[in-house]
N, CA and C atoms as an extended XYZ file, in Angstrom:
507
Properties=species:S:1:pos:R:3:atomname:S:1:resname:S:1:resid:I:1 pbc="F F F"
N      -184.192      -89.015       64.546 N   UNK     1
C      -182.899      -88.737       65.149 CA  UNK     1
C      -182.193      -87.733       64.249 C   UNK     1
N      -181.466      -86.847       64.805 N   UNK     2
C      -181.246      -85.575       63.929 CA  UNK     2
C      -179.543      -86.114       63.706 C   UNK     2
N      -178.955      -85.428       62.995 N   UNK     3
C      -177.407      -85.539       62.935 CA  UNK     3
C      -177.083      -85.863       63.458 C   UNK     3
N      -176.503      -84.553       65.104 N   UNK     4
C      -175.856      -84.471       66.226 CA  UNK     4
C      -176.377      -85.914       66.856 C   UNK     4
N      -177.945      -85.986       67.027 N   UNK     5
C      -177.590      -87.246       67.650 CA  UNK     5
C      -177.250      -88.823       67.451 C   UNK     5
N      -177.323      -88.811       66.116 N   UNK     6
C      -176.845      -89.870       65.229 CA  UNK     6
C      -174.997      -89.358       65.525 C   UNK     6
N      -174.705      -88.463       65.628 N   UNK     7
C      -172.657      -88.564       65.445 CA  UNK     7
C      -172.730      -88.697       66.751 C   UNK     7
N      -173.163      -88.321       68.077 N   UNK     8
C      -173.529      -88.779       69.081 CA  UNK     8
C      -172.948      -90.497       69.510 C   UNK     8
N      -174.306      -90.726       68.956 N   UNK     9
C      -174.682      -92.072       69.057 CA  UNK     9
C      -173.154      -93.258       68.316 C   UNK     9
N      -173.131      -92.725       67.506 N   UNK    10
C      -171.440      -93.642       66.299 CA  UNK    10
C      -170.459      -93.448       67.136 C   UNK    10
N      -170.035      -91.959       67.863 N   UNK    11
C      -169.428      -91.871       68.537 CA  UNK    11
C      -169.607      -92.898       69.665 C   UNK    11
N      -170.175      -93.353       70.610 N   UNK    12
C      -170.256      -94.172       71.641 CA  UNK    12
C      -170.320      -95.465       71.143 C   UNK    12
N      -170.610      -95.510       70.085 N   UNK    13
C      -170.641      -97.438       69.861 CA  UNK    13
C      -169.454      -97.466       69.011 C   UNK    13
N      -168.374      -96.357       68.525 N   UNK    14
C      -167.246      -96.606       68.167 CA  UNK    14
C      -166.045      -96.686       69.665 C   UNK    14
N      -166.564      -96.420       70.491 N   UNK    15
C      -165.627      -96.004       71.417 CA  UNK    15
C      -166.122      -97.613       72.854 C   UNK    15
N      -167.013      -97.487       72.588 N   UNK    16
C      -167.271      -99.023       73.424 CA  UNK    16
C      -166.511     -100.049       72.274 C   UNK    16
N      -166.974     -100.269       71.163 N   UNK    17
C      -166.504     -101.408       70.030 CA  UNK    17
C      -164.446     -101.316       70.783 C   UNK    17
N      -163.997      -99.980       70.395 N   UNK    18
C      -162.511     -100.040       70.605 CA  UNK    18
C      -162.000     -100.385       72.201 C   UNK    18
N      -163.127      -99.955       72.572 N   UNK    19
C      -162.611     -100.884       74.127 CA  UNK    19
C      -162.884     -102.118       74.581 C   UNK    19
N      -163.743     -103.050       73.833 N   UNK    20
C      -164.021     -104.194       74.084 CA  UNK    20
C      -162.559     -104.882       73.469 C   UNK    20
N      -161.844     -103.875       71.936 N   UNK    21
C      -161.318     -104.742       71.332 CA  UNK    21
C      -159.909     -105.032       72.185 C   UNK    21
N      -159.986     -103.888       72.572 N   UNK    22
C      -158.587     -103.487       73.574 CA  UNK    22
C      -158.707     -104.568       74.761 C   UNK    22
N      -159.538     -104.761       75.127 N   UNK    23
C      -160.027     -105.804       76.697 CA  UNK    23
C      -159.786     -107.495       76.127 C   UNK    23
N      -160.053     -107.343       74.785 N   UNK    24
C      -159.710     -108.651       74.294 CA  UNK    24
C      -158.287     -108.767       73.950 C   UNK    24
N      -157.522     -108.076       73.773 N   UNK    25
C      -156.327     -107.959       73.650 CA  UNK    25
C      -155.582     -107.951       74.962 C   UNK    25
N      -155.860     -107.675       75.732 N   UNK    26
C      -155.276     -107.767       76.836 CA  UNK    26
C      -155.928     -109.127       77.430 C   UNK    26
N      -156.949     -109.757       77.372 N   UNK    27
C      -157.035     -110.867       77.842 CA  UNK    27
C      -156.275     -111.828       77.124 C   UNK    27
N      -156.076     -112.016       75.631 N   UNK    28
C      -155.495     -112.716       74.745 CA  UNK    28
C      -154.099     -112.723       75.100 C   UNK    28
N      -153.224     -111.487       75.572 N   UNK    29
C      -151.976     -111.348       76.005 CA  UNK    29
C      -151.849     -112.091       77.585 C   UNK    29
N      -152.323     -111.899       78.412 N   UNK    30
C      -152.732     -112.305       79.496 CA  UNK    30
C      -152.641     -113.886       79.444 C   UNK    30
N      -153.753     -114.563       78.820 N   UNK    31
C      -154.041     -115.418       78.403 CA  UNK    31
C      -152.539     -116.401       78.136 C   UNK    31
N      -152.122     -115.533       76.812 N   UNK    32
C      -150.537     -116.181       76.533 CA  UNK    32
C      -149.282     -116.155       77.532 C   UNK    32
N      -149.735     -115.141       78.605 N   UNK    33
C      -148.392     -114.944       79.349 CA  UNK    33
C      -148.967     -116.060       80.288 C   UNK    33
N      -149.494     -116.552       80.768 N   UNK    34
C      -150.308     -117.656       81.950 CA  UNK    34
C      -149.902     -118.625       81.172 C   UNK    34
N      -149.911     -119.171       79.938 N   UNK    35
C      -149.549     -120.399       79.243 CA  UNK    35
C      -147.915     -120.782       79.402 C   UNK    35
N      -147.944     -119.810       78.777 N   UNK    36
C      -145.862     -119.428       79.188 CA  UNK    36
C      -145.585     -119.794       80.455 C   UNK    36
N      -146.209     -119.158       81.442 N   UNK    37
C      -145.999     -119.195       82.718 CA  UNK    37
C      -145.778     -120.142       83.134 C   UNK    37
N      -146.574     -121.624       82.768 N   UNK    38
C      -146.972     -122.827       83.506 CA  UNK    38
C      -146.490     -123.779       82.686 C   UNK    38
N      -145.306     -123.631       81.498 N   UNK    39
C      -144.664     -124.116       81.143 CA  UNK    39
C      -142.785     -124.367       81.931 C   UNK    39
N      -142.710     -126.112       82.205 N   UNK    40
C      -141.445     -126.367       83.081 CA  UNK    40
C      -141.916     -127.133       83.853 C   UNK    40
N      -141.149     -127.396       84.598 N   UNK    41
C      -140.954     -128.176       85.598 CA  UNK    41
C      -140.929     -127.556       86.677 C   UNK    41
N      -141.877     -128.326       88.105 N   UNK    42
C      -141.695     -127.573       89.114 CA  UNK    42
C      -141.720     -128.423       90.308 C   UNK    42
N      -141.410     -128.438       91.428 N   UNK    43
C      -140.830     -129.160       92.460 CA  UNK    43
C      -142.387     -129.221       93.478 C   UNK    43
N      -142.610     -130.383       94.003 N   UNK    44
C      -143.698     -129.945       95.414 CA  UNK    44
C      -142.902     -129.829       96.272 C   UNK    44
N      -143.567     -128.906       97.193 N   UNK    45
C      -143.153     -128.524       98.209 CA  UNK    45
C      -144.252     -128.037       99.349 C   UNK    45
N      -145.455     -128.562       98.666 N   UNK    46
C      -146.693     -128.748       99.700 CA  UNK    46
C      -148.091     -129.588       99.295 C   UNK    46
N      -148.430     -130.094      100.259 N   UNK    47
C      -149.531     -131.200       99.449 CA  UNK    47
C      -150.479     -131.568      100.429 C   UNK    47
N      -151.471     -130.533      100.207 N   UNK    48
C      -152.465     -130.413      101.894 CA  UNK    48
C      -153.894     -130.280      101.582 C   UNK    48
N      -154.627     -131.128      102.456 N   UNK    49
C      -155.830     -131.350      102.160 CA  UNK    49
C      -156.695     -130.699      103.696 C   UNK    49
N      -157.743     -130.063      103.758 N   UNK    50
C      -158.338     -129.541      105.047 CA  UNK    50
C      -159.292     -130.588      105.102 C   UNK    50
N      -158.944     -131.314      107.044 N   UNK    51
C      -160.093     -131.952      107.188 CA  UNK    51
C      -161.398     -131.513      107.733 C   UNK    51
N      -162.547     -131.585      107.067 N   UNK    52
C      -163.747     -131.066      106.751 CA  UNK    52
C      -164.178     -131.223      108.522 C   UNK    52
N      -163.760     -132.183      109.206 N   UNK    53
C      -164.837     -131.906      110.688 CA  UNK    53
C      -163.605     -131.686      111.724 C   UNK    53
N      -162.385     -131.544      111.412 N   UNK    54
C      -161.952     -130.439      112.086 CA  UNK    54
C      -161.258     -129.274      112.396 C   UNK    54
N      -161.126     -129.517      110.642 N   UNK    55
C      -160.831     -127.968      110.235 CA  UNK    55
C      -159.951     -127.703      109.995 C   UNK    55
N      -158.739     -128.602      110.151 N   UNK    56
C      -157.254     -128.642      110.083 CA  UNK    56
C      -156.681     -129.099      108.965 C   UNK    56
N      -155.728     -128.419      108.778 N   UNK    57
C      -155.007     -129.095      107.365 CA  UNK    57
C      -154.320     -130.731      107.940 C   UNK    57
N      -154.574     -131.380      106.418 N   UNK    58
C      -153.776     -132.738      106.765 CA  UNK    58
C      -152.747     -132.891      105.753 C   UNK    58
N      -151.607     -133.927      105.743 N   UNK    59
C      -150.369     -133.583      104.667 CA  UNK    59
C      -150.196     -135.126      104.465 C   UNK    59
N      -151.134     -135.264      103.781 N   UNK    60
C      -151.317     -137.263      103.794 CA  UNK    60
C      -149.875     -137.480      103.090 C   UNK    60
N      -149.047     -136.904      102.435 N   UNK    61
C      -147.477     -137.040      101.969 CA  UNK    61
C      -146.722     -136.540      102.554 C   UNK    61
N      -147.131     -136.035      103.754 N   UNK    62
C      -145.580     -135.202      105.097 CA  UNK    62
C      -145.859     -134.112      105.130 C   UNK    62
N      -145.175     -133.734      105.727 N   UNK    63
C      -145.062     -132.322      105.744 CA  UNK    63
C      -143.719     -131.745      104.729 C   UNK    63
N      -142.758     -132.591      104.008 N   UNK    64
C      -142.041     -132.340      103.044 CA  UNK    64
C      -142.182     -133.809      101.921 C   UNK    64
N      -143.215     -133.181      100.841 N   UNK    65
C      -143.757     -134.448      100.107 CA  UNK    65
C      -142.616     -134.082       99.046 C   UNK    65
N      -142.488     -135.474       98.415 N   UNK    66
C      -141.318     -134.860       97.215 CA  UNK    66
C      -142.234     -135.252       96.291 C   UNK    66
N      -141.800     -134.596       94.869 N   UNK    67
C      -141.968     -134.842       93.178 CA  UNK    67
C      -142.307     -133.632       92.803 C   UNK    67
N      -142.852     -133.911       91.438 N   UNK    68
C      -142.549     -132.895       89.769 CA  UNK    68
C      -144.227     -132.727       89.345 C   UNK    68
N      -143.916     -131.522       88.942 N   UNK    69
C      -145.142     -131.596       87.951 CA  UNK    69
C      -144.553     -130.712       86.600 C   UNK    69
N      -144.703     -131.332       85.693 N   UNK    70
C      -143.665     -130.915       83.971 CA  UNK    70
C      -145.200     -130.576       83.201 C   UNK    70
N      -144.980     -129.386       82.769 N   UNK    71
C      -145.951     -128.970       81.688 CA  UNK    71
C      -145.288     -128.693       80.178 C   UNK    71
N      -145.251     -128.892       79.145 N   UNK    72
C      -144.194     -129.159       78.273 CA  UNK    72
C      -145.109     -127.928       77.473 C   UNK    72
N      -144.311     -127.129       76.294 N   UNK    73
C      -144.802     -126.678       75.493 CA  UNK    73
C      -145.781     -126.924       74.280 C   UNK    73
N      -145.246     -128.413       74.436 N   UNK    74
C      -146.339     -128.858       73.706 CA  UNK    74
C      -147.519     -129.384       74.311 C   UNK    74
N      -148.122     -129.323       75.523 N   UNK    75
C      -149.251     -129.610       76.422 CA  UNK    75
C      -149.004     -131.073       76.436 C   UNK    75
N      -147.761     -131.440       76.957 N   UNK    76
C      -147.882     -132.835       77.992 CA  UNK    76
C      -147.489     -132.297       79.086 C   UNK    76
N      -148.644     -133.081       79.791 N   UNK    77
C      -147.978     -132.903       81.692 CA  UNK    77
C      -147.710     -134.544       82.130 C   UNK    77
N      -147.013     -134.231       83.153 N   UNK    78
C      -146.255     -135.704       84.131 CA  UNK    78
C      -146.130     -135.360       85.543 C   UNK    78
N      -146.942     -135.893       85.947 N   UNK    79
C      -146.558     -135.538       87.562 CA  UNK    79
C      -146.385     -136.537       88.388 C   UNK    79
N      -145.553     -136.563       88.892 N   UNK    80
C      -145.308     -137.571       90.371 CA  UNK    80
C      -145.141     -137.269       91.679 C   UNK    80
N      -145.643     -138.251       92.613 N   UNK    81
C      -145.986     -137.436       93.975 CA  UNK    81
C      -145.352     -138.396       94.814 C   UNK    81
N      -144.630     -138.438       95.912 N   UNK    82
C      -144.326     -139.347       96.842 CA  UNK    82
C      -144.359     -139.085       98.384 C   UNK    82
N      -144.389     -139.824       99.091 N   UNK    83
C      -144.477     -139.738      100.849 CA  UNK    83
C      -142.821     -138.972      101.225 C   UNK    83
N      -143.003     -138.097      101.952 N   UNK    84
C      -141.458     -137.628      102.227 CA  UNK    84
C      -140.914     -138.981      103.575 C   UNK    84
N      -141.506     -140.245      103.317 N   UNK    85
C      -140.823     -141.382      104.045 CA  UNK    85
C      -141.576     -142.549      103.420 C   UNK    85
N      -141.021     -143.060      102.208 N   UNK    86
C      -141.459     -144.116      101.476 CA  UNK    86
C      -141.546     -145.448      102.084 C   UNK    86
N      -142.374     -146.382      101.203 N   UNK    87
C      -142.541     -147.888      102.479 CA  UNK    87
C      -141.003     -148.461      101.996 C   UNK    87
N      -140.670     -149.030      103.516 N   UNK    88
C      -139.347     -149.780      103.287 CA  UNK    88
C      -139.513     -151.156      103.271 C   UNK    88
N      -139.756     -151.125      101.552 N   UNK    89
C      -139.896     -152.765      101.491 CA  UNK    89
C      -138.496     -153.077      100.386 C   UNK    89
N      -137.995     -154.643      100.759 N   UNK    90
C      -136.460     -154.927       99.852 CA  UNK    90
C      -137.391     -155.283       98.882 C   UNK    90
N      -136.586     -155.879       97.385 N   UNK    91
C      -137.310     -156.150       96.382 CA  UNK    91
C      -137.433     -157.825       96.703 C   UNK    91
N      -137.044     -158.470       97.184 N   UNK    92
C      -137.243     -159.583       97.424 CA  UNK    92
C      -138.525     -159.942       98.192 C   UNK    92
N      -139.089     -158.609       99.365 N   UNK    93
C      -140.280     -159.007      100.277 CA  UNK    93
C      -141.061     -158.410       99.507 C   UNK    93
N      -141.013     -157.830       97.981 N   UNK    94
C      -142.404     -157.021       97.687 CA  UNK    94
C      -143.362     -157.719       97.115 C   UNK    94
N      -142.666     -159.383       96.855 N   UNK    95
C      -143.828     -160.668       95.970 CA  UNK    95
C      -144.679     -160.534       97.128 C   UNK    95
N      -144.040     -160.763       97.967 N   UNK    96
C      -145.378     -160.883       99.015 CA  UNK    96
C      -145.676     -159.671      100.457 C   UNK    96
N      -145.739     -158.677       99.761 N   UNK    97
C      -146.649     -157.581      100.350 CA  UNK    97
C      -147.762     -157.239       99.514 C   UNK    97
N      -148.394     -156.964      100.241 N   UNK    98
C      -150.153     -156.226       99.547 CA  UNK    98
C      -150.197     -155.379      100.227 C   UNK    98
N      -150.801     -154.731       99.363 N   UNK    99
C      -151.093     -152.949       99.763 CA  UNK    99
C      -152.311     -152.875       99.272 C   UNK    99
N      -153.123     -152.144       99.430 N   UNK   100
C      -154.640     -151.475       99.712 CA  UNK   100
C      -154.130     -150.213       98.600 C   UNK   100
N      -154.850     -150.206       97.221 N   UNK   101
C      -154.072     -149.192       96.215 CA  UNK   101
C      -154.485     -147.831       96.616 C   UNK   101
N      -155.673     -147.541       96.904 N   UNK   102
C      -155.933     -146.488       97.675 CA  UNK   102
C      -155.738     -145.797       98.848 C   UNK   102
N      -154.933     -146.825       99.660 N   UNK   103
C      -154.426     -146.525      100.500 CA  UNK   103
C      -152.755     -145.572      100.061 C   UNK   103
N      -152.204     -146.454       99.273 N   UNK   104
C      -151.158     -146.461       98.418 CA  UNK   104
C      -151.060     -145.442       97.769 C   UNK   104
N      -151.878     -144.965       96.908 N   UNK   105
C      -152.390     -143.671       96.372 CA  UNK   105
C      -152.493     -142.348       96.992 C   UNK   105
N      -153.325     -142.639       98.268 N   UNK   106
C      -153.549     -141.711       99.239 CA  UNK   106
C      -152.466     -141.143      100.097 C   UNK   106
N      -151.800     -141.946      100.362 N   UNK   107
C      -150.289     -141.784      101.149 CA  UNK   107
C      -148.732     -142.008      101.110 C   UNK   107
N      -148.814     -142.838       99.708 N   UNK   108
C      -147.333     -143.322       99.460 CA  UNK   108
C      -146.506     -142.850       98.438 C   UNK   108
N      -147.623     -142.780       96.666 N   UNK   109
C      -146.846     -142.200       95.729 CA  UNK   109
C      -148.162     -142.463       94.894 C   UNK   109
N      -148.424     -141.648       93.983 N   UNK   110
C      -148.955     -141.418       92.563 CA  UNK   110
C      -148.571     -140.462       91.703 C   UNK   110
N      -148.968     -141.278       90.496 N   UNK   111
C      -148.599     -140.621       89.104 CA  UNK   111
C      -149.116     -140.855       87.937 C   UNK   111
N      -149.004     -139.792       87.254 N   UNK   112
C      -149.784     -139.826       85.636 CA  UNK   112
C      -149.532     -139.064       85.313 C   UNK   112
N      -150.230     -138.948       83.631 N   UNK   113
C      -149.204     -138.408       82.768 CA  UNK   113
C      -150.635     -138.202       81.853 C   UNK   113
N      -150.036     -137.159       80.691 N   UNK   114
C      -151.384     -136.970       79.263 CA  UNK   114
C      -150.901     -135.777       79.029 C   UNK   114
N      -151.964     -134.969       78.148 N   UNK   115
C      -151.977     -133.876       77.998 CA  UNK   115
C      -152.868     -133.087       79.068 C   UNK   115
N      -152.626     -131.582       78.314 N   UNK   116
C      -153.122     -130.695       79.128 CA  UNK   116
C      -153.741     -129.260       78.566 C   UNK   116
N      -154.662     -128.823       78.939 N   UNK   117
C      -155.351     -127.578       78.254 CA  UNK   117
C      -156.064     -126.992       79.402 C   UNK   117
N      -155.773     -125.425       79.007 N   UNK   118
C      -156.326     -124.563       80.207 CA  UNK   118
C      -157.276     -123.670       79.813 C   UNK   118
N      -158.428     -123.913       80.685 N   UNK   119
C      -159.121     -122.681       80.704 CA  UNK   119
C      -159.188     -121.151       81.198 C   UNK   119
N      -158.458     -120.622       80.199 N   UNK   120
C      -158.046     -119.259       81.322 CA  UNK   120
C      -159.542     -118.342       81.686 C   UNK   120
N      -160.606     -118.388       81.338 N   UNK   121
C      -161.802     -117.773       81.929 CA  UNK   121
C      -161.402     -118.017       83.372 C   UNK   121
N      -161.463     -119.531       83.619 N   UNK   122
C      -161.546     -120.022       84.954 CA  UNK   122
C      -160.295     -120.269       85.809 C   UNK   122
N      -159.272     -119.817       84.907 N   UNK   123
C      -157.883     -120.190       85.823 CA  UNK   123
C      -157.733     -121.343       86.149 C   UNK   123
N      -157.923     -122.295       85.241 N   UNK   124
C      -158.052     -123.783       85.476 CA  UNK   124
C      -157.494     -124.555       84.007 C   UNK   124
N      -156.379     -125.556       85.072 N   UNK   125
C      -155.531     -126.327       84.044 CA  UNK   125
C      -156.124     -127.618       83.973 C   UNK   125
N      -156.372     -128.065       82.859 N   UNK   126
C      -157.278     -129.483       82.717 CA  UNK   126
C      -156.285     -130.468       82.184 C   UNK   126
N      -155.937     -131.624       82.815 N   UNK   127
C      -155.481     -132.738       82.434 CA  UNK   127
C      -156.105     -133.910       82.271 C   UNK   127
N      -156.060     -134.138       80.909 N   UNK   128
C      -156.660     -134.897       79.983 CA  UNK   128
C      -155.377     -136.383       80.107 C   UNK   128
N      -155.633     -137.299       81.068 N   UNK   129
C      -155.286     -138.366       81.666 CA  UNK   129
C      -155.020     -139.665       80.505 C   UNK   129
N      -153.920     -140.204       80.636 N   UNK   130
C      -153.831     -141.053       79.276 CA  UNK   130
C      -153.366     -142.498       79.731 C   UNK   130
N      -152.297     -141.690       81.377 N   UNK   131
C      -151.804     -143.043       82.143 CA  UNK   131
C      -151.405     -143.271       83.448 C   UNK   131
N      -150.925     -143.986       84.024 N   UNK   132
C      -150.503     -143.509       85.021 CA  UNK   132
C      -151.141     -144.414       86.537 C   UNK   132
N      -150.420     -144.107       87.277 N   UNK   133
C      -150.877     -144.896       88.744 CA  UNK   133
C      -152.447     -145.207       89.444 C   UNK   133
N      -153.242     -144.443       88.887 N   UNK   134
C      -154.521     -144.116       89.278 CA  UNK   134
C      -155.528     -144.575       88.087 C   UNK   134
N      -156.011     -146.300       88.709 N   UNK   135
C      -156.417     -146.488       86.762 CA  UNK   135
C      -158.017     -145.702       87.104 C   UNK   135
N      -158.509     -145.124       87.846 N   UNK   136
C      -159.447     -144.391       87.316 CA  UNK   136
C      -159.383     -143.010       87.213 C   UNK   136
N      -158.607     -142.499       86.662 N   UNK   137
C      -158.052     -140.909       86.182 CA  UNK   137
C      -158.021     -140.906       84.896 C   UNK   137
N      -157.371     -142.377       84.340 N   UNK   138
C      -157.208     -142.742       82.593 CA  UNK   138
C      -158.438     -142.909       81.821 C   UNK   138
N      -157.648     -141.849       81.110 N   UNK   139
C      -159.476     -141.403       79.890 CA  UNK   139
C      -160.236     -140.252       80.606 C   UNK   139
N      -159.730     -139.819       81.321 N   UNK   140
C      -160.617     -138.872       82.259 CA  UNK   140
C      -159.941     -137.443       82.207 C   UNK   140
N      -160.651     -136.393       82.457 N   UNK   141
C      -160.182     -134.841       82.354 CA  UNK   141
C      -160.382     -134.119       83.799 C   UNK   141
N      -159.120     -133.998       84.564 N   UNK   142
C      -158.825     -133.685       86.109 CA  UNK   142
C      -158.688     -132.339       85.834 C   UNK   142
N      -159.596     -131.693       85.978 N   UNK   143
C      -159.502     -130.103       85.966 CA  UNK   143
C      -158.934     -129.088       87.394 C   UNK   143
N      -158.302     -128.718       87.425 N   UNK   144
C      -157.367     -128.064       88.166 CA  UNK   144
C      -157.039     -126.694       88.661 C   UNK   144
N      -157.637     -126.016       89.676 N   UNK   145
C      -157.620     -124.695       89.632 CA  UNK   145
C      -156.239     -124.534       90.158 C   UNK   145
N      -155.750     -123.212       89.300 N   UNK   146
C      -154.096     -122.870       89.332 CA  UNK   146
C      -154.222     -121.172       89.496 C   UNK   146
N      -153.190     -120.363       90.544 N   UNK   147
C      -153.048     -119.383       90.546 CA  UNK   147
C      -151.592     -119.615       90.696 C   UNK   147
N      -151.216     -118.258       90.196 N   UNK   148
C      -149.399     -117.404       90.713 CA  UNK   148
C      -149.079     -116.831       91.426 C   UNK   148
N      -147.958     -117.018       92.265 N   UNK   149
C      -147.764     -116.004       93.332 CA  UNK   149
C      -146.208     -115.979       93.369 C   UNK   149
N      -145.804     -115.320       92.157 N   UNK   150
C      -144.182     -115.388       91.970 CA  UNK   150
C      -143.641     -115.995       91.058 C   UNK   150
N      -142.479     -116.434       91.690 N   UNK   151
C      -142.486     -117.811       91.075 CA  UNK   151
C      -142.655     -119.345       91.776 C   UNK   151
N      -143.769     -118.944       92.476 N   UNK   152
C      -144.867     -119.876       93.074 CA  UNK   152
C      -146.110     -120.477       92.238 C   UNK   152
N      -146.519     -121.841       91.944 N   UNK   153
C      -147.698     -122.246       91.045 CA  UNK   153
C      -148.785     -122.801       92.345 C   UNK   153
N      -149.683     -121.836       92.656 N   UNK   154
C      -150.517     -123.283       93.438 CA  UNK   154
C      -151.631     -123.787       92.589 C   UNK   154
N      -151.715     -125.275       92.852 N   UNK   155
C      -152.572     -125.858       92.329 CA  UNK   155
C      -154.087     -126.214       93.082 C   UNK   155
N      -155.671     -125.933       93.102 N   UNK   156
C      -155.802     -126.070       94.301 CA  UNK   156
C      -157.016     -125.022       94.294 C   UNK   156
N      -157.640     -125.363       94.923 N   UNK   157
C      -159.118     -124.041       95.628 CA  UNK   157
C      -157.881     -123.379       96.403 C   UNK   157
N      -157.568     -123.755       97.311 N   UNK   158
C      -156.336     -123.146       98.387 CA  UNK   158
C      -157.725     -122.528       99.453 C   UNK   158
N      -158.855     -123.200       99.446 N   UNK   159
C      -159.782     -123.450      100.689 CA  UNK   159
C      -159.696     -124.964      101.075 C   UNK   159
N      -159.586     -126.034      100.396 N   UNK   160
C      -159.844     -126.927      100.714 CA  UNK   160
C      -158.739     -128.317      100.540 C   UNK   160
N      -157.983     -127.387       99.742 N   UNK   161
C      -157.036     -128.227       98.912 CA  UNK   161
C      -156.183     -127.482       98.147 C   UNK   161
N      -154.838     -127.829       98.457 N   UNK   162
C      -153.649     -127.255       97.458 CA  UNK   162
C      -152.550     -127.908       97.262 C   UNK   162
N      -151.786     -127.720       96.271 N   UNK   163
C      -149.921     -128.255       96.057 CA  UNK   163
C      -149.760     -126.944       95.388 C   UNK   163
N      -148.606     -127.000       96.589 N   UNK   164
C      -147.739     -125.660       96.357 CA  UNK   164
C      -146.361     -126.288       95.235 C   UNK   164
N      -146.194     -125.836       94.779 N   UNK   165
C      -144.963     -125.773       93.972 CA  UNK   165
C      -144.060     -124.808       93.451 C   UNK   165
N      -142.884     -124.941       93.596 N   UNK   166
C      -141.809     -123.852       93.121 CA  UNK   166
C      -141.111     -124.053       91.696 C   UNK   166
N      -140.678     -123.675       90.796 N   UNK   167
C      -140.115     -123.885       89.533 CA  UNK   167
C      -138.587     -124.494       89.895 C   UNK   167
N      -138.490     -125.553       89.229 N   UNK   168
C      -137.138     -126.741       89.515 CA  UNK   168
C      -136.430     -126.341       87.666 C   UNK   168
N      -136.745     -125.673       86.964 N   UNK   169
C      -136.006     -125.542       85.849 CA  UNK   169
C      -135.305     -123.745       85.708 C   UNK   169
């Protein structure tokens, strides 16, 4: 290899090296602004599941589900979910009602709480489960695909499944 093509050659693997470093820098920035981002509190305001044989969205919490999902700076999340028409039971008839917890779960209200860590390769917020309404979530890591659209968070494939949420802080 003569000179020219040796300064050639330094030349291109100095100039790829500075653009990889640059691409990492911008993912690293990126990276931090998405963390930022998904820090607060934010309101549901959609909670929809597509049913697989007929194709239709279903809103097993209404069509106006209420609760929070809080991502704290220090990576605790808390979320709570409820039916936008809760069961009307007094506290006196609730010794003796039974409920089906999955049923309960599925349609009335759940919640939990832990930390949280995101994979930004995948655009996915992982909650690392500590407590909460759902005792098989606890000890467990609910990984979560999350995109932005504003100041819109959906949580969600958003093919098959999503909660829309708006920022409440």
């Amino acid at each position: 290899m003569n000179k020219a093509h040796f300064l050639i050659f330094a030349v291109i693997i100095f100039a790829l090296n500075a653009s990889a470093q640059n691409s990492n820098k911008t993912n690293k920035a990126d990276s931090i602004y998405q963390a930022k981002k998904l820090v607060g509190t934010w309101r549901l305001i959609e909670f929809t599941d597509l049913d697989s044989v007929s194709g239709k969205w279903t809103y097993p919490y209404g069509k106006n589900p209420k609760g929070f999902f809080t991502y704290t700076k220090s990576n605790i999340v808390n979320l709570n979910i409820s039916s936008e028409i809760p069961l009307n039971i007094s506290e006196d008839s609730s010794k003796n009602y039974s409920v089906n917890l999955d049923n309960y779960i599925d349609h009335f209200a759940l919640g939990y709480f832990g930390t949280y860590s995101i994979d930004f390769k995948n655009s996915t917020v992982i909650h690392h489960v500590t407590g909460g309404s759902i005792p098989y979530y606890i000890d467990t890591d609910q990984p979560r695909p999350f995109t932005f659209k504003n100041d819109t968070l959906i949580i969600g494939d958003n093919k098959t499944w999503k909660r829309v949420l708006i920022r409440a802080d």
